[in-house]
FIKOLFI-512373 format. One record per residue (C-alpha): x negated, y, z; residue number from 1. Coordinates in steps of 0.001 Angstrom, whole numbers, plus 500000, padded with zeros to 6 digits. Example, Ala and Ser with C-alpha at 12.3 -4.5 7.8 and 13.67 -1.06 7.14 Angstrom:
# FIKOLFI-512373
<X = 487700&Y = 495500&Z = 507800&n = 1>
<X = 486330&Y = 498940&Z = 507140&n = 2>
# end
This chain:
# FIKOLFI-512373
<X = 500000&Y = 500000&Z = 500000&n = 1>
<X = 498603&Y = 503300&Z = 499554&n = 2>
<X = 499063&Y = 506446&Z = 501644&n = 3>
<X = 499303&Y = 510099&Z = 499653&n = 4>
<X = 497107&Y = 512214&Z = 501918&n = 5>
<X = 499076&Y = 516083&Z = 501340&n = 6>
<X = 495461&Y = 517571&Z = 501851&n = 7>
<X = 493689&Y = 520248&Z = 499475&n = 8>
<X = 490817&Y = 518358&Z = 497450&n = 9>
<X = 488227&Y = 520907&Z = 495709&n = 10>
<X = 485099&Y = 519501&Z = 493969&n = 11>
<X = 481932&Y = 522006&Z = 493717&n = 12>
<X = 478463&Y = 521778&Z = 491793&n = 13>
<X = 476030&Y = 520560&Z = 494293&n = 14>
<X = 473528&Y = 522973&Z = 494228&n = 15>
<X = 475984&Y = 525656&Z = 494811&n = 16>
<X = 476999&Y = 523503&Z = 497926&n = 17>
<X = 473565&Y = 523939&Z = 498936&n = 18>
<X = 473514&Y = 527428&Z = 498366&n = 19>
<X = 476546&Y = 527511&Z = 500975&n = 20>
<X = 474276&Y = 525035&Z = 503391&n = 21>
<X = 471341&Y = 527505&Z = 503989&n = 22>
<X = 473858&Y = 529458&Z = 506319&n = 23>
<X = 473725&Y = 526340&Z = 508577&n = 24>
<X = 469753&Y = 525763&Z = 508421&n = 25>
<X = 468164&Y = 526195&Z = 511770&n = 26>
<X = 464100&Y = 527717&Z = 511473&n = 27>
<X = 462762&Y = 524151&Z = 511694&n = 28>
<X = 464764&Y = 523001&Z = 509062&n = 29>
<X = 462496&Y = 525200&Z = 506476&n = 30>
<X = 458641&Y = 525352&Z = 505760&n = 31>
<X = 457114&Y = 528476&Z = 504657&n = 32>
<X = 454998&Y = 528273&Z = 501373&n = 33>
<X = 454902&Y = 532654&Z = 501624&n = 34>
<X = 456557&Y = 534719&Z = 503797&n = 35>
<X = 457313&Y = 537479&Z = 501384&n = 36>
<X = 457437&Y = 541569&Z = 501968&n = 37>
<X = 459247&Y = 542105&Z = 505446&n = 38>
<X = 462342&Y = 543831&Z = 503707&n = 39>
<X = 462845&Y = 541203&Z = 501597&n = 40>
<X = 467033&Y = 541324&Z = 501103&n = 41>
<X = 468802&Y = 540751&Z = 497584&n = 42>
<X = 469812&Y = 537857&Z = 495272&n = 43>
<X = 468391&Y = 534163&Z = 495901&n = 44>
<X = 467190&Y = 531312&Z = 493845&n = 45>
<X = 467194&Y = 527708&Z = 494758&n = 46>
<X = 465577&Y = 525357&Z = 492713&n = 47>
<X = 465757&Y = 521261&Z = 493316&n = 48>
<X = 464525&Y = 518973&Z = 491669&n = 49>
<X = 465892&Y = 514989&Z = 492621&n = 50>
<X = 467297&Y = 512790&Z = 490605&n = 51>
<X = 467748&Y = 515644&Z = 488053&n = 52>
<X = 466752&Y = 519724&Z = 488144&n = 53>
<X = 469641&Y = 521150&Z = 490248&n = 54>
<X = 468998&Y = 525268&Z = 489870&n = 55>
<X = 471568&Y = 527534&Z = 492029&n = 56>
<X = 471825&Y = 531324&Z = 492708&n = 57>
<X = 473329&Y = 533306&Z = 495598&n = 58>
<X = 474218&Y = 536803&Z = 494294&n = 59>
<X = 474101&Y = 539605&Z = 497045&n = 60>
<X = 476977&Y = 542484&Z = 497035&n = 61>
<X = 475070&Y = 544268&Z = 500114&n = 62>
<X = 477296&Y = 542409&Z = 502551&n = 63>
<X = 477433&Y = 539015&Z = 502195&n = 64>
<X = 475780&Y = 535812&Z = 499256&n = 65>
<X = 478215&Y = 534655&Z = 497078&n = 66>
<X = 476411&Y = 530706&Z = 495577&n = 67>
<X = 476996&Y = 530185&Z = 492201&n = 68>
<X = 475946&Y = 527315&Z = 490203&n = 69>
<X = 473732&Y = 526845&Z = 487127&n = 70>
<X = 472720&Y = 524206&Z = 484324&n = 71>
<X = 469186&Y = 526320&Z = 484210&n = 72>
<X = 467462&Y = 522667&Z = 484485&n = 73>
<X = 468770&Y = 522169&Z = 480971&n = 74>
<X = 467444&Y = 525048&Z = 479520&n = 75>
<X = 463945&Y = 524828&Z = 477308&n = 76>
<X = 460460&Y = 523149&Z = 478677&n = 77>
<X = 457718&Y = 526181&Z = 477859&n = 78>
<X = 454168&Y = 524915&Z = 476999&n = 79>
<X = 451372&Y = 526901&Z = 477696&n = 80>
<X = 448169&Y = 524882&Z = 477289&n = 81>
<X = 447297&Y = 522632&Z = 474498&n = 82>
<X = 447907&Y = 519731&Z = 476806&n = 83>
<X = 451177&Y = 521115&Z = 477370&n = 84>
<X = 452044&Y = 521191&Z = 473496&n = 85>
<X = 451290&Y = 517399&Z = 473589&n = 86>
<X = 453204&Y = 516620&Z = 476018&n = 87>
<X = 455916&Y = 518730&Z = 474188&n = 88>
<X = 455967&Y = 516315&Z = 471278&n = 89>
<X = 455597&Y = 513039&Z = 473216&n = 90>
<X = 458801&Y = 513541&Z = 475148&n = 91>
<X = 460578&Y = 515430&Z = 471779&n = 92>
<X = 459924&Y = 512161&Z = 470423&n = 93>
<X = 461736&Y = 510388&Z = 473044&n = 94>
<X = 464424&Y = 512611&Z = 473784&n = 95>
<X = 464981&Y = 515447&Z = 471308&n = 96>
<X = 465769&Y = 517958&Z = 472886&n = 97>
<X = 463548&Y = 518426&Z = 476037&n = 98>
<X = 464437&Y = 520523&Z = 479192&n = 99>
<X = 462687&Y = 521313&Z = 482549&n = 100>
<X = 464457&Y = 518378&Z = 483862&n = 101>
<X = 462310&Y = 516126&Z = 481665&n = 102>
<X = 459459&Y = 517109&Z = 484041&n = 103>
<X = 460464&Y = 518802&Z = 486748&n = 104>
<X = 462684&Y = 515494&Z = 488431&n = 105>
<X = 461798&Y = 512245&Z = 489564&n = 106>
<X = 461866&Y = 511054&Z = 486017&n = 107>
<X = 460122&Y = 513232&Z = 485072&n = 108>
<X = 456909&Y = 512526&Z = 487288&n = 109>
<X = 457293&Y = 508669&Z = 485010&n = 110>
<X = 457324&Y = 511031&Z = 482108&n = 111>
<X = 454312&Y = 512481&Z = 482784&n = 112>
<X = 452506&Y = 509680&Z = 483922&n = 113>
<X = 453447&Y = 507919&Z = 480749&n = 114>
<X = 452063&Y = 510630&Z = 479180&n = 115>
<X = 448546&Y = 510626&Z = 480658&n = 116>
<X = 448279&Y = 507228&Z = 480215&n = 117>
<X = 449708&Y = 506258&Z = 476714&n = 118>
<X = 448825&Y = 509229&Z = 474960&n = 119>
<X = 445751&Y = 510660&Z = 476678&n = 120>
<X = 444750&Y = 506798&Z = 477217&n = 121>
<X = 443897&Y = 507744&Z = 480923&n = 122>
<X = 443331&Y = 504306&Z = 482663&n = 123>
<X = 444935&Y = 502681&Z = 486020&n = 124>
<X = 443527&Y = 500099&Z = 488334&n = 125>
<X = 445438&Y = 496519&Z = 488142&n = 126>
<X = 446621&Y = 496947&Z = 491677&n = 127>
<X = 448733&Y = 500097&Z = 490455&n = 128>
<X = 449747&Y = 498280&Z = 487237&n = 129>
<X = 451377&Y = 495472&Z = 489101&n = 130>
<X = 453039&Y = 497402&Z = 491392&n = 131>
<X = 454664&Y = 499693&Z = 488732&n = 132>
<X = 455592&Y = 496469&Z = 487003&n = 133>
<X = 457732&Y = 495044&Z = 489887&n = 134>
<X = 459171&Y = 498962&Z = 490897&n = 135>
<X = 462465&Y = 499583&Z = 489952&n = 136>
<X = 462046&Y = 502981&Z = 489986&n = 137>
<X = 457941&Y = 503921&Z = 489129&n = 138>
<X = 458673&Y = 507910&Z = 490318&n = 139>
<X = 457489&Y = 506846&Z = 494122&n = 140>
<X = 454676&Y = 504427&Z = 493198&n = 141>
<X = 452796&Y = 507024&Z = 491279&n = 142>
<X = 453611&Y = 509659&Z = 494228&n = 143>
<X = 453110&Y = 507269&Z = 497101&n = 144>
<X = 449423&Y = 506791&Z = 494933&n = 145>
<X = 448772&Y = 509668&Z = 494284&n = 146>
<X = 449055&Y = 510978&Z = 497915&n = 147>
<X = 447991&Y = 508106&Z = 500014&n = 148>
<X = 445633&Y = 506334&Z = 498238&n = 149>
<X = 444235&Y = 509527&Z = 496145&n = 150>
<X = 444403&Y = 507577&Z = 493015&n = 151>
<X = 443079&Y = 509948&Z = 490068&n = 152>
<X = 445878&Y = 509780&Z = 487445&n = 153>
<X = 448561&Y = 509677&Z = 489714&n = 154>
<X = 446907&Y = 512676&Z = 491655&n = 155>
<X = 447319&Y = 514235&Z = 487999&n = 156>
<X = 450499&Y = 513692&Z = 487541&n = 157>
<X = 451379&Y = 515116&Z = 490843&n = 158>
<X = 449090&Y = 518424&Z = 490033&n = 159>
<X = 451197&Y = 519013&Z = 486735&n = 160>
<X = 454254&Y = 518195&Z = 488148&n = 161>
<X = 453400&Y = 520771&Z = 490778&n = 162>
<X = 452528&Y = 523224&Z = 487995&n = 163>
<X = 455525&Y = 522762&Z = 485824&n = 164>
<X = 457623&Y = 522815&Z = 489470&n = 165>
<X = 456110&Y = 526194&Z = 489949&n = 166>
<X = 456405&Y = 527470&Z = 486430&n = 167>
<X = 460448&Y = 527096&Z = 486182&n = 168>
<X = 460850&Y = 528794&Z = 489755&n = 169>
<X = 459036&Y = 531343&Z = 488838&n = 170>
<X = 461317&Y = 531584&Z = 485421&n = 171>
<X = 464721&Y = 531421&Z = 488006&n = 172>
<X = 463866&Y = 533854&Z = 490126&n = 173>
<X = 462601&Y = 536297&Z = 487563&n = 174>
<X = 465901&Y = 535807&Z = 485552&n = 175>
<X = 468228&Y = 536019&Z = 488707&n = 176>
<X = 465722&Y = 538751&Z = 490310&n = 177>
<X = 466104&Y = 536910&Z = 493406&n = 178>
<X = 463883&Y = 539420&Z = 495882&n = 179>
<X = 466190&Y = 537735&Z = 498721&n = 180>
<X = 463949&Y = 534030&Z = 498692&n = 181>
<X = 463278&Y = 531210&Z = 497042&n = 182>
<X = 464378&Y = 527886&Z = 498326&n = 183>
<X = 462802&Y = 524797&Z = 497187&n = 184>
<X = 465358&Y = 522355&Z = 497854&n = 185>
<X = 466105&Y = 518901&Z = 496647&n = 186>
<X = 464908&Y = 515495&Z = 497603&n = 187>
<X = 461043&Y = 515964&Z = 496431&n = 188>
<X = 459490&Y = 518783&Z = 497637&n = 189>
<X = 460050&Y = 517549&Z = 501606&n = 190>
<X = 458326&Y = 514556&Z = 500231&n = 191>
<X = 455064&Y = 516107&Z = 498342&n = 192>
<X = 455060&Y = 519096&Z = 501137&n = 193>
<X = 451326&Y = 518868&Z = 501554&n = 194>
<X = 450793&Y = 519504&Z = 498011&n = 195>
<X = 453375&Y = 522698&Z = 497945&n = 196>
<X = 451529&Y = 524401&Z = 500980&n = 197>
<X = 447689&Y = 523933&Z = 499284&n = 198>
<X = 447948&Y = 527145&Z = 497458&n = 199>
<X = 448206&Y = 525986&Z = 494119&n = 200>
<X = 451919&Y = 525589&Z = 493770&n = 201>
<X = 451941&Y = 529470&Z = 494591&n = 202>
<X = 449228&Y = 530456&Z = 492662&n = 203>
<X = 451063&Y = 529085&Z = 489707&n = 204>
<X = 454622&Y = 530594&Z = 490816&n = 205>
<X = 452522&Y = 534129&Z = 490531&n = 206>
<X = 451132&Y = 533374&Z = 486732&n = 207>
<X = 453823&Y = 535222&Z = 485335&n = 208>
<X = 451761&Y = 537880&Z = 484098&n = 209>
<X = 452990&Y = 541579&Z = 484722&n = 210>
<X = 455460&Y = 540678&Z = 486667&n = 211>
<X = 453317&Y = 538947&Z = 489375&n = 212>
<X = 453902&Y = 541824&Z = 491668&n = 213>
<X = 457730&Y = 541436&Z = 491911&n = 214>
<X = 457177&Y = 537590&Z = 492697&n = 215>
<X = 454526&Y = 538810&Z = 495557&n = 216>
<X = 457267&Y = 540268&Z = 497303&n = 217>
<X = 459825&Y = 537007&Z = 496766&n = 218>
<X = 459781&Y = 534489&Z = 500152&n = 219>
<X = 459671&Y = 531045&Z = 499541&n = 220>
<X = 460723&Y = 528185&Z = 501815&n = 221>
<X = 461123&Y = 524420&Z = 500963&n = 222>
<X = 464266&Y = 522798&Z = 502477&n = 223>
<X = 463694&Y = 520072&Z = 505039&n = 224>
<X = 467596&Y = 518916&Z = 505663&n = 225>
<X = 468414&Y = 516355&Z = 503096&n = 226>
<X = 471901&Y = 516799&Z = 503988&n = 227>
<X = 472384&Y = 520811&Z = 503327&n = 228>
<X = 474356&Y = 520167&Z = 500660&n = 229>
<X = 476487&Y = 518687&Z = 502985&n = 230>
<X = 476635&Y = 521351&Z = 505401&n = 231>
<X = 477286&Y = 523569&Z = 502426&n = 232>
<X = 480429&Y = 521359&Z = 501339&n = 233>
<X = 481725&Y = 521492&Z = 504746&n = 234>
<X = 481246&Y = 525608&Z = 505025&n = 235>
<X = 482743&Y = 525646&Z = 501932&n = 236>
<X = 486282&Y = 524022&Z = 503226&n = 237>
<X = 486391&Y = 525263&Z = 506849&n = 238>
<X = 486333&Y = 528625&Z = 505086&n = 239>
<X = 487786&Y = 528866&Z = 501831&n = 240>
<X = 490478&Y = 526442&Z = 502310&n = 241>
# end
């Protein structure tokens, strides 16, 4: 028998969810990566990649943040480096058309790898071959390598993923002008955190040529609740429903 629950149902994008979770975030719930210029107020950017490249915005009216959602994640992969143009063409091969979220995802840290290692012909110790063989999903293998047992293509997969992570961010908040923050949300950044707070994920954020001295002034922050976009769903329906 089933039982008609007379309750209001309302689905929303998760990533604007998320932008409704970082009212809920305690201070120990988010890691500095740069503190920003101490009158930092205005529009925010989140950025996540997972699964996929979840990209979010939280426009300011002077009062209160209003999240919106994006597809930004979908939107054009920008080489700059000649090993950037090659990688272009081996995932256009595969896929077409190819977006941020071809690299900047957990796929897309397979992507890359493949990458280094069928096209560049980088090499890979047996023990690493094995285990990819038996993984069901190779994205943590090559990260769990790369960071724990400092193996050297992993550890460049990681560094470009970093790079292309930092890249797109930069991209969001320039196009949303977000001088309120950048969050780094998502389920990988808690999980490569020591490579986000070396330096090099910022300095790359900053290469944005004459407009470095806007993104100076940005904060960023990396989520640590997995389940803000859960607190965000549940702000969302204690008060707009």
């Amino acid at each position: 028998m089933s039982v008609a629950l007379k309750v209001p149902v309302v689905f929303i994008n998760d990533l604007e969810a998320t932008g409704y979770g970082l009212a809920g975030l305690q201070k120990n719930e988010l890691t500095t990566i740069h503190p920003g210029s101490g009158d930092a107020g205005g529009n925010i950017a989140i950025i996540a990649p997972g699964t996929g490249l979840g990209e979010a915005g939280l426009y300011f009216d002077g009062k209160s943040y209003h999240p919106f959602a994006t597809e930004g994640g979908h939107s054009d992969f920008a080489p700059r480096t000649e090993q950037d143009v090659e990688m272009f063409r081996f995932l256009q091969q595969q896929f077409g058309h190819v977006s941020w979220e071809r690299l900047v995802a957990g796929p897309g840290i397979h992507n890359i790898f493949s990458f280094l290692t069928k096209v560049q012909q980088k090499k890979i110790p047996d023990w690493l071959t094995e285990q990819l063989q038996d993984a069901e999903d190779p994205s943590p293998v090559i990260t769990n390598a790369a960071l724990h047992e400092q193996e050297p293509v992993c550890k460049e997969t990681l560094n470009l993923f970093v790079r292309y992570f930092a890249m797109e961010a930069a991209s969001l908040c320039l196009k949303l002008k977000s001088t309120g923050g950048c969050y780094l949300g998502g389920g990988i950044p808690p999980k490569i955190l020591p490579l986000l707070e070396t330096g090099d994920w910022y300095k790359h954020f900053l290469d944005m040529g004459r407009m470095r001295p806007l993104l100076e002034k940005m904060p960023v922050y990396v989520i640590l609740n997995d389940k803000t976009a859960r607190l965000g769903a549940a702000y969302y329906g204690a008060f707009n429903m």
